[in-house]
N, CA, C and O atoms as a GROMACS GRO file, in nm:
protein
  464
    1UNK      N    1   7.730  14.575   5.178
    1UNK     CA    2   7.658  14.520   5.289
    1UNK      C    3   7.735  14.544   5.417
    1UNK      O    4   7.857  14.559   5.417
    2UNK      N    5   7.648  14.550   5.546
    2UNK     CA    6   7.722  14.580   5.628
    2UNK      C    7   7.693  14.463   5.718
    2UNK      O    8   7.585  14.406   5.730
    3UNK      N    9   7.840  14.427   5.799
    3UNK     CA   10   7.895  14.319   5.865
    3UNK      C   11   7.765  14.344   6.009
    3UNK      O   12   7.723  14.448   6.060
    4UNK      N   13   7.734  14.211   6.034
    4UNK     CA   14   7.636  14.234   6.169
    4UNK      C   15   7.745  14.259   6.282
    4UNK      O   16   7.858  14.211   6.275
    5UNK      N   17   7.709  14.326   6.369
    5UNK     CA   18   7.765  14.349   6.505
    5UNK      C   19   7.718  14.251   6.632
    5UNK      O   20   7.615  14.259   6.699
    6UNK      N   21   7.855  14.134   6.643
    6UNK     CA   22   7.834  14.046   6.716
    6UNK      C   23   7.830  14.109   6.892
    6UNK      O   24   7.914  14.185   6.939
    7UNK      N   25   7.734  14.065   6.950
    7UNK     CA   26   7.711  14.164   7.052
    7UNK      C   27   7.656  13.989   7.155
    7UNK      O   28   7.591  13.889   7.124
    8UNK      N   29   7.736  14.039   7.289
    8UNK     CA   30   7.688  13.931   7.358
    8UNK      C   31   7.813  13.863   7.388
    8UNK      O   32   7.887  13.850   7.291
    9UNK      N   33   7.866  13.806   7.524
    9UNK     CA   34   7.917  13.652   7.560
    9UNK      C   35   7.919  13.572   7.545
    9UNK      O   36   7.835  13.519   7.618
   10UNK      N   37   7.989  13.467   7.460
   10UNK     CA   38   7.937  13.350   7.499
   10UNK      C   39   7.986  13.280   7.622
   10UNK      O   40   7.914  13.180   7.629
   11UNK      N   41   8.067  13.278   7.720
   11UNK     CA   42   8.071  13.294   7.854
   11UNK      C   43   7.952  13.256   7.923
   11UNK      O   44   7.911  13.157   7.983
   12UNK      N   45   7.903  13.394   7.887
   12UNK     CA   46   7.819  13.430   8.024
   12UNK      C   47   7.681  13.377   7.955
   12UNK      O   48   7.591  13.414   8.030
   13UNK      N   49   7.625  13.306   7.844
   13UNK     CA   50   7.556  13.193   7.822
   13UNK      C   51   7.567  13.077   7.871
   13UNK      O   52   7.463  13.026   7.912
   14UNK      N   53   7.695  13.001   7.881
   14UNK     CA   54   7.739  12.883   7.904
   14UNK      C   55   7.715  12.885   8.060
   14UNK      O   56   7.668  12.784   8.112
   15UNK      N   57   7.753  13.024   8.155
   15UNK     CA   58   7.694  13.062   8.277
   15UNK      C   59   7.507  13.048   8.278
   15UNK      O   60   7.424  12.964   8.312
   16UNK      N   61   7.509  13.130   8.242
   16UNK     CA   62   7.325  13.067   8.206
   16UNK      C   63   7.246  12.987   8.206
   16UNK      O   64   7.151  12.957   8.279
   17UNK      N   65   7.315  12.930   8.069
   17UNK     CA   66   7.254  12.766   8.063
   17UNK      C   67   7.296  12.657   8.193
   17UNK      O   68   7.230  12.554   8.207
   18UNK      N   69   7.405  12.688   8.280
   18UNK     CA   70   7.412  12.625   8.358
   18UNK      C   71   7.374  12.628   8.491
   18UNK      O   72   7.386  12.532   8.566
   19UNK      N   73   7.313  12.768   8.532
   19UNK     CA   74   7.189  12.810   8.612
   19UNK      C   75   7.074  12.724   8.600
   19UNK      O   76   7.033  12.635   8.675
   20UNK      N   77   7.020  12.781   8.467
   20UNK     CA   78   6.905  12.692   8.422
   20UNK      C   79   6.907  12.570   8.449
   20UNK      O   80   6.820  12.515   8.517
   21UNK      N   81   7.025  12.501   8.390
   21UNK     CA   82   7.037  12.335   8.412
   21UNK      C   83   6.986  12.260   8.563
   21UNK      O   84   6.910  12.167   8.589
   22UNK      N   85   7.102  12.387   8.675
   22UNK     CA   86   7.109  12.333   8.781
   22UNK      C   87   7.011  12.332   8.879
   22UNK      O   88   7.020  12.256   8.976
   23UNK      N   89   6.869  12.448   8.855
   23UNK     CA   90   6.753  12.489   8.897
   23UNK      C   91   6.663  12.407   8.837
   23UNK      O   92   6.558  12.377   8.894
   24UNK      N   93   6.688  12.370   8.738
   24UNK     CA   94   6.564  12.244   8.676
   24UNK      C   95   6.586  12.145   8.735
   24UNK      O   96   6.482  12.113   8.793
   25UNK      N   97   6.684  12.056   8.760
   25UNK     CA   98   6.743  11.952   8.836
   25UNK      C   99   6.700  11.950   8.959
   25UNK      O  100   6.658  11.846   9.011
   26UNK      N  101   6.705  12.065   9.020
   26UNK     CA  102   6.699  12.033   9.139
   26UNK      C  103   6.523  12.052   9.162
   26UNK      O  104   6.470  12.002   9.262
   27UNK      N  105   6.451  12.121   9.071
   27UNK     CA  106   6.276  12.111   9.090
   27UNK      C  107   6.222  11.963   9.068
   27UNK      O  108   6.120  11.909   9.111
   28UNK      N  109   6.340  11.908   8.971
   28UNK     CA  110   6.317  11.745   8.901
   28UNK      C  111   6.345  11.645   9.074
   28UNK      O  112   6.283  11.557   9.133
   29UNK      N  113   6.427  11.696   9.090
   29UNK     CA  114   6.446  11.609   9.278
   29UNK      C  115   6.326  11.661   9.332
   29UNK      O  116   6.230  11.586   9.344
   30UNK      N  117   6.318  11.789   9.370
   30UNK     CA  118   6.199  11.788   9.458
   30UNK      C  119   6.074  11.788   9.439
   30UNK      O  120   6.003  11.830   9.530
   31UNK      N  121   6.012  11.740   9.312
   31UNK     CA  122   5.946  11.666   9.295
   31UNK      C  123   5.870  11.553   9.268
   31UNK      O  124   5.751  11.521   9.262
   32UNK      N  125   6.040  11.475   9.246
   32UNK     CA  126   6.025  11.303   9.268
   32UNK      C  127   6.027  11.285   9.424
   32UNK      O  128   5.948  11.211   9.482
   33UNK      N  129   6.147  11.377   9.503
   33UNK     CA  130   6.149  11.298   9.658
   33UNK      C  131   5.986  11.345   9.728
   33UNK      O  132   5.943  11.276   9.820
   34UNK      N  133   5.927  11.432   9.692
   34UNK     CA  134   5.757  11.481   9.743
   34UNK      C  135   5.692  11.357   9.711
   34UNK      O  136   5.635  11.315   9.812
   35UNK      N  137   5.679  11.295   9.631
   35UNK     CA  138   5.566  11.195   9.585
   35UNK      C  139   5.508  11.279   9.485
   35UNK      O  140   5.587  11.367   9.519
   36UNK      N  141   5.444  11.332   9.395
   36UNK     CA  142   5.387  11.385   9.394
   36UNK      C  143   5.330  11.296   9.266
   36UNK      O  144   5.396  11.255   9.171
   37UNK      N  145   5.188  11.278   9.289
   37UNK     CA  146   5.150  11.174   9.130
   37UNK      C  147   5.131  11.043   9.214
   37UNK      O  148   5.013  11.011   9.204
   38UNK      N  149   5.195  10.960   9.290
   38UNK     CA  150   5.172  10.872   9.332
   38UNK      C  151   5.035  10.801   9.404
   38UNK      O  152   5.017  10.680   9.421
   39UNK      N  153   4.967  10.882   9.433
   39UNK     CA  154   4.834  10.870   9.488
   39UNK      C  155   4.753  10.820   9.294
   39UNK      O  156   4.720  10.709   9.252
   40UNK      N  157   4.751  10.878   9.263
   40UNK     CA  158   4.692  10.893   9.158
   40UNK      C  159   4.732  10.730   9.054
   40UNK      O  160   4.644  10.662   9.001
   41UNK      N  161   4.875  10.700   9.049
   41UNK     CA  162   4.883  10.623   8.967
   41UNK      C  163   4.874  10.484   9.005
   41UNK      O  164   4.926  10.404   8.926
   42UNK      N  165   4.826  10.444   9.094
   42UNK     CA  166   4.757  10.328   9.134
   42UNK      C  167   4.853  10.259   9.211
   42UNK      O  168   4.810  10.160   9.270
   43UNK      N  169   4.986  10.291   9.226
   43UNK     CA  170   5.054  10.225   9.356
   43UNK      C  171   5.038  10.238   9.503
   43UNK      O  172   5.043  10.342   9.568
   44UNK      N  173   5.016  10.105   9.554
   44UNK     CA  174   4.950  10.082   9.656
   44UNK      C  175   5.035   9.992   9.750
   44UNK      O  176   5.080   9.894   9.691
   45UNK      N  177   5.076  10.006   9.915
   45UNK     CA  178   5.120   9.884   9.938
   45UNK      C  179   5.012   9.794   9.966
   45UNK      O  180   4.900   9.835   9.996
   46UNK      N  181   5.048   9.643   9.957
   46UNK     CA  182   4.935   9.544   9.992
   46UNK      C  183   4.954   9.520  10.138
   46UNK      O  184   5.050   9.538  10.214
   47UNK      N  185   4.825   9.470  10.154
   47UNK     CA  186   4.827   9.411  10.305
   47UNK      C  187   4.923   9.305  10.364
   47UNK      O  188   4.970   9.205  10.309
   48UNK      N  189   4.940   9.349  10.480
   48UNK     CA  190   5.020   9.252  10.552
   48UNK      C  191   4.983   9.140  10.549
   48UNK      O  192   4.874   9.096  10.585
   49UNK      N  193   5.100   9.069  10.492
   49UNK     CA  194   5.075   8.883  10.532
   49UNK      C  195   5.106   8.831  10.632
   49UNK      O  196   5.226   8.820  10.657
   50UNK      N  197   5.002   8.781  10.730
   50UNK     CA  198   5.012   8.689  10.876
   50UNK      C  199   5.071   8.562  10.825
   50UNK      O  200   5.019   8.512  10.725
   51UNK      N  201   5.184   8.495  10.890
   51UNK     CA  202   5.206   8.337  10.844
   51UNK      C  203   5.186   8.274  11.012
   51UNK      O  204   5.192   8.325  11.124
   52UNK      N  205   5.165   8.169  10.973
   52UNK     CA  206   5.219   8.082  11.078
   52UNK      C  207   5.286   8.142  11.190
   52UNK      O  208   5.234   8.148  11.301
   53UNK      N  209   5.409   8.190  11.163
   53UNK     CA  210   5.553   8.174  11.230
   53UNK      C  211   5.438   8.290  11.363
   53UNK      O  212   5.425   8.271  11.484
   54UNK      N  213   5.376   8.402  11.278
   54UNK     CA  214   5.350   8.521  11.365
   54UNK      C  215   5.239   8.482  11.451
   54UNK      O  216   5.211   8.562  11.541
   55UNK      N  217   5.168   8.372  11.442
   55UNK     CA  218   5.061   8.357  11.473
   55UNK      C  219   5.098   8.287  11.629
   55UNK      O  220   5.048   8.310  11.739
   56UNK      N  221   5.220   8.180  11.580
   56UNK     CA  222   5.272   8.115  11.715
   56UNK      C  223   5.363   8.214  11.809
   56UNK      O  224   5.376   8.216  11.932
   57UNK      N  225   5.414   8.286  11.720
   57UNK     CA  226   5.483   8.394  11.814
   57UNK      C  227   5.467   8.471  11.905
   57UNK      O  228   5.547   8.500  11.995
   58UNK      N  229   5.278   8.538  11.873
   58UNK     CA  230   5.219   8.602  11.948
   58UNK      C  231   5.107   8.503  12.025
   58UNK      O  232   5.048   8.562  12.116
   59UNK      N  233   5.078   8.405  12.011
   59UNK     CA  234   5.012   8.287  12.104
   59UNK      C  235   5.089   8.281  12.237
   59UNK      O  236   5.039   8.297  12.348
   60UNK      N  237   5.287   8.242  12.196
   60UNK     CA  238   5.387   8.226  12.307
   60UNK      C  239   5.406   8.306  12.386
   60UNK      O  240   5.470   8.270  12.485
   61UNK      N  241   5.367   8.424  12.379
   61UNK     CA  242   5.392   8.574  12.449
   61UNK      C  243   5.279   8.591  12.560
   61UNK      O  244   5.295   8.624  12.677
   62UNK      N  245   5.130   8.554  12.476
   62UNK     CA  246   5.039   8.532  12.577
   62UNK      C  247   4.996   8.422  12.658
   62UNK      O  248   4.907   8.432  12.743
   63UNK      N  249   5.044   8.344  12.638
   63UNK     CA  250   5.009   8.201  12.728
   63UNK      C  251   5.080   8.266  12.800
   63UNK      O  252   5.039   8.381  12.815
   64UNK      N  253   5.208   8.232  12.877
   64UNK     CA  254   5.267   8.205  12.955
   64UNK      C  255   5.293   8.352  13.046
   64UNK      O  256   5.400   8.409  13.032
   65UNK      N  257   5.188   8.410  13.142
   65UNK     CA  258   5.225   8.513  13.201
   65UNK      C  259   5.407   8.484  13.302
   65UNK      O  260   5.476   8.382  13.302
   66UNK      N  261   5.426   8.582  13.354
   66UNK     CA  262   5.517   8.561  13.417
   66UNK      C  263   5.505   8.575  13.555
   66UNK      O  264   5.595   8.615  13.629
   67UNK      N  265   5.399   8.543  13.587
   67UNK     CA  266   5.368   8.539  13.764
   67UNK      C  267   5.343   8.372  13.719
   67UNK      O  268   5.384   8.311  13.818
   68UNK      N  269   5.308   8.297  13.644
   68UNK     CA  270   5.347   8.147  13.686
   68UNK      C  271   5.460   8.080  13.625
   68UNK      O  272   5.466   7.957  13.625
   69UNK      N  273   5.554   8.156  13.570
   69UNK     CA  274   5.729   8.106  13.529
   69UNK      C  275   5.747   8.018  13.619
   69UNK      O  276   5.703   8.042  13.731
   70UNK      N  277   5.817   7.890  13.591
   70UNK     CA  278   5.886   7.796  13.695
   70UNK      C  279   5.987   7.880  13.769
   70UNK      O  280   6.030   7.988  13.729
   71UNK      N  281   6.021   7.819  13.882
   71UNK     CA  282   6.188   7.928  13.918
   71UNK      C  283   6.265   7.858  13.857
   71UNK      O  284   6.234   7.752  13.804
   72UNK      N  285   6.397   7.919  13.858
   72UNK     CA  286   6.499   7.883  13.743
   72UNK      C  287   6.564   7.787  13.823
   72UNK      O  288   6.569   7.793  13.946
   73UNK      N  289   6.632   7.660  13.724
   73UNK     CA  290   6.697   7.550  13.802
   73UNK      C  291   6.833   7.642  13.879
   73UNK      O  292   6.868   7.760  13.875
   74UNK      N  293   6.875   7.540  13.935
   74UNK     CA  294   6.964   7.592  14.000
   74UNK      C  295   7.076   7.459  14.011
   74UNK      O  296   7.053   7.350  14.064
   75UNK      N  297   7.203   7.506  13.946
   75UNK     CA  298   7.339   7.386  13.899
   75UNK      C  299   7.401   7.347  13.961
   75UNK      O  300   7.492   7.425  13.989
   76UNK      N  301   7.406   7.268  14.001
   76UNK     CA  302   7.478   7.157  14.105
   76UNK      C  303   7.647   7.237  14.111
   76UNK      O  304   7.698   7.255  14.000
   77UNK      N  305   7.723   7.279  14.222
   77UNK     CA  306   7.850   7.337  14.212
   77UNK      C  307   7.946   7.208  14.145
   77UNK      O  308   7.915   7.092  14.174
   78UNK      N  309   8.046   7.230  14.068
   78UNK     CA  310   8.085   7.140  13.972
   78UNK      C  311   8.166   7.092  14.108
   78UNK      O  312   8.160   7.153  14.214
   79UNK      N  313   8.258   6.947  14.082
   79UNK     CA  314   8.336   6.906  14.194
   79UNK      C  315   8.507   6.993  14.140
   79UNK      O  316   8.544   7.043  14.034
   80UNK      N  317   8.560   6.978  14.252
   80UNK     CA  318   8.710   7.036  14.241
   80UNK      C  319   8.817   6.926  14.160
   80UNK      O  320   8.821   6.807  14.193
   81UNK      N  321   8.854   6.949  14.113
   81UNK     CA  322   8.973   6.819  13.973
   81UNK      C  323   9.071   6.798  14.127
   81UNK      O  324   9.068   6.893  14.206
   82UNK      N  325   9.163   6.657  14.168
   82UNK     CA  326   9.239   6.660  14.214
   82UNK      C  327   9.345   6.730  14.167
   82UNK      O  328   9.358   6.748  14.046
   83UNK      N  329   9.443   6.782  14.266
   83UNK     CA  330   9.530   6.833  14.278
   83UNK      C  331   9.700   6.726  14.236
   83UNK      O  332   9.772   6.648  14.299
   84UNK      N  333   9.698   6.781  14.108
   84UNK     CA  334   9.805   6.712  14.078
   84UNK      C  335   9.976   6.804  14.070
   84UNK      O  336   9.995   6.919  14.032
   85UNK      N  337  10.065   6.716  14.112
   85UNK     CA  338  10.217   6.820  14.177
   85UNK      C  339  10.236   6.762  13.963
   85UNK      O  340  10.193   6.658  13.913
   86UNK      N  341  10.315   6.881  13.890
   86UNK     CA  342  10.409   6.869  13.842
   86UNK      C  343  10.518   6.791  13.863
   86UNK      O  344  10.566   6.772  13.975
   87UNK      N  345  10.562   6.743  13.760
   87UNK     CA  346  10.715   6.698  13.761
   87UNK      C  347  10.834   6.798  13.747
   87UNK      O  348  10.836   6.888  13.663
   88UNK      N  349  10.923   6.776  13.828
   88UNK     CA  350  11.063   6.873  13.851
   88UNK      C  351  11.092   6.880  13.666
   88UNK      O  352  11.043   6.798  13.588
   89UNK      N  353  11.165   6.975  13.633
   89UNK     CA  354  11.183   7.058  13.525
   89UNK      C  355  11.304   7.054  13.492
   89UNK      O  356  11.375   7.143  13.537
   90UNK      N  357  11.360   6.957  13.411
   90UNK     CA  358  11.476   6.954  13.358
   90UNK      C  359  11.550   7.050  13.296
   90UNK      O  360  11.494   7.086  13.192
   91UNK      N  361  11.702   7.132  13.326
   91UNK     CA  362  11.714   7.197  13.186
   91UNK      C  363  11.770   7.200  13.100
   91UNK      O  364  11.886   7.158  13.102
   92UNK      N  365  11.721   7.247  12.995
   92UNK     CA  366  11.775   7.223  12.859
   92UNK      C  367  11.897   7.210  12.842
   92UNK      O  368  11.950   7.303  12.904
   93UNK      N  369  12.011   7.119  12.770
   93UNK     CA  370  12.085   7.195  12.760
   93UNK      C  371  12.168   7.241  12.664
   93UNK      O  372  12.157   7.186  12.555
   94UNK      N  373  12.245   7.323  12.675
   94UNK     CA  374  12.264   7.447  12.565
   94UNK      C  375  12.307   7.398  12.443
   94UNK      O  376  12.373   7.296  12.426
   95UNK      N  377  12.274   7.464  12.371
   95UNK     CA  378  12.277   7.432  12.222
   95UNK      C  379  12.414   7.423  12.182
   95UNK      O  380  12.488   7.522  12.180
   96UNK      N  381  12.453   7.302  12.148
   96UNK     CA  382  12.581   7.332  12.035
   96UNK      C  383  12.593   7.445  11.948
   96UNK      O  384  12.494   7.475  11.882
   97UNK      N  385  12.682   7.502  11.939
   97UNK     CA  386  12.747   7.569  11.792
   97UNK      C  387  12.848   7.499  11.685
   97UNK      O  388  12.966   7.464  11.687
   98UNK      N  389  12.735   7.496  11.587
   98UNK     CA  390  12.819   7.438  11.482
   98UNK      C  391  12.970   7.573  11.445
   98UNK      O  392  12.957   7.691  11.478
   99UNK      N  393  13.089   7.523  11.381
   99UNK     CA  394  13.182   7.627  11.350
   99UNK      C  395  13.167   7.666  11.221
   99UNK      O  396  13.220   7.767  11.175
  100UNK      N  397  13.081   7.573  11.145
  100UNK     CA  398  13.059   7.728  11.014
  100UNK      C  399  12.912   7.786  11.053
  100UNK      O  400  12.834   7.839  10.973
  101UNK      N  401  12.891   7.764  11.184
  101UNK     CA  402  12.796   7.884  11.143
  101UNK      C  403  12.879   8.020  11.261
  101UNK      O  404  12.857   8.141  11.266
  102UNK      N  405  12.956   7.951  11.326
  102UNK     CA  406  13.037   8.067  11.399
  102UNK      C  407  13.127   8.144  11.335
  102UNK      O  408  13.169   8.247  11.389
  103UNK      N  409  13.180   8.095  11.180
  103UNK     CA  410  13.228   8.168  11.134
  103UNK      C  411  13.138   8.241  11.066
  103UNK      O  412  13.169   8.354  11.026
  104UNK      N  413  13.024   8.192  11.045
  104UNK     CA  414  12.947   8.307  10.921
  104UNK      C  415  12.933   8.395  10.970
  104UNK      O  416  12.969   8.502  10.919
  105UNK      N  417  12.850   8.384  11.145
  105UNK     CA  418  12.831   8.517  11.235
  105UNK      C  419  12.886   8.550  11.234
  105UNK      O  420  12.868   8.655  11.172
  106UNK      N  421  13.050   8.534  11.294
  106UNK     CA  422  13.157   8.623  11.341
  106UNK      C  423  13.193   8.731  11.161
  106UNK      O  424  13.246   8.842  11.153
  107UNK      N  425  13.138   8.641  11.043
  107UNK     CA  426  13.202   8.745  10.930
  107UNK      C  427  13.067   8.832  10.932
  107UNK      O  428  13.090   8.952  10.925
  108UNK      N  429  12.929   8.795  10.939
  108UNK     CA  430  12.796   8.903  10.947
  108UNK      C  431  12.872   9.007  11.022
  108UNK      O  432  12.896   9.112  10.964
  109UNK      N  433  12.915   8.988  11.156
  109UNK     CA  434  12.924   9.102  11.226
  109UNK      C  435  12.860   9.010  11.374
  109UNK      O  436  12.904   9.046  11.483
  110UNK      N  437  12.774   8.912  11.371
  110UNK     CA  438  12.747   8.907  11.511
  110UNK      C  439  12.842   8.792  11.608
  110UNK      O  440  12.849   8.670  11.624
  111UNK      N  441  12.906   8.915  11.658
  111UNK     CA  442  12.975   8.852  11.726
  111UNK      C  443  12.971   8.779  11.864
  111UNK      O  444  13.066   8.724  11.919
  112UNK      N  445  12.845   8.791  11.908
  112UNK     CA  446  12.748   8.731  12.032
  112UNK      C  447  12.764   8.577  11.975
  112UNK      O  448  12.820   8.480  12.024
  113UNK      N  449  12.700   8.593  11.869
  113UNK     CA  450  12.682   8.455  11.859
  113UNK      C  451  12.820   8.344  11.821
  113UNK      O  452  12.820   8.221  11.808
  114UNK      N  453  12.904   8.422  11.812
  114UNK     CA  454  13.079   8.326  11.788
  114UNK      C  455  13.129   8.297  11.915
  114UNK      O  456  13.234   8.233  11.923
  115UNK      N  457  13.076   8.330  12.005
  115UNK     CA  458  13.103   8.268  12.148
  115UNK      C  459  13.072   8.126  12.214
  115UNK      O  460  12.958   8.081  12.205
  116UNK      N  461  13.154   8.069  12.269
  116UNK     CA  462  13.087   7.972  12.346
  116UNK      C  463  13.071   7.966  12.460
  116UNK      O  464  13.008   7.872  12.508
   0.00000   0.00000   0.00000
């Protein structure tokens, strides 16, 4: 018997099939994002519901033209607060240094602060 002669890529199938794949996919999008069928299968939006809220909303808009608006109040200028002086400003004065903490600085390294 004689051995068949394997003839062909499989490569350039796996190329193929993934053409195919990616061209079907994308006819599958553009024919869900079209609509297409939707007329047909009975989806419909329903009519708008008027409530209340819209009914007074658009009543408020037309009553009140704006050639008879009240004029706008107008706010009394507030009064001025008396003028009060500060008290003179004591100053602080300087902080003690404890000596173990002048020695700790002076062993850190800061020697600013081992001064008095």
């Amino acid at each position: 018997m004689a051995k068949a002669e394997r003839r062909g890529n499989p490569l350039g199938w796996i190329v193929l099939g993934f053409v195919v794949g990616a061209v079907a996919a994308l006819g599958v999008i553009l024919v869900v994002s079209a609509g297409v069928g939707f007329e047909s299968s009975g989806y419909e939006e329903g009519a708008e519901v008027r409530t209340a809220a819209d009914d007074a909303a658009s009543a408020a808009t037309t009553r009140t033209p704006a050639a008879q608006a009240p004029p706008p109040a107008v706010a009394p200028e507030p009064e001025k607060p008396p003028v009060v002086e500060a008290p003179p400003a004591t100053p602080k004065p300087a902080p003690e240094i404890d000596p173990q903490m002048a020695d700790d600085a002076a062993a850190a390294g800061m020697t600013s602060r081992t001064r008095q």
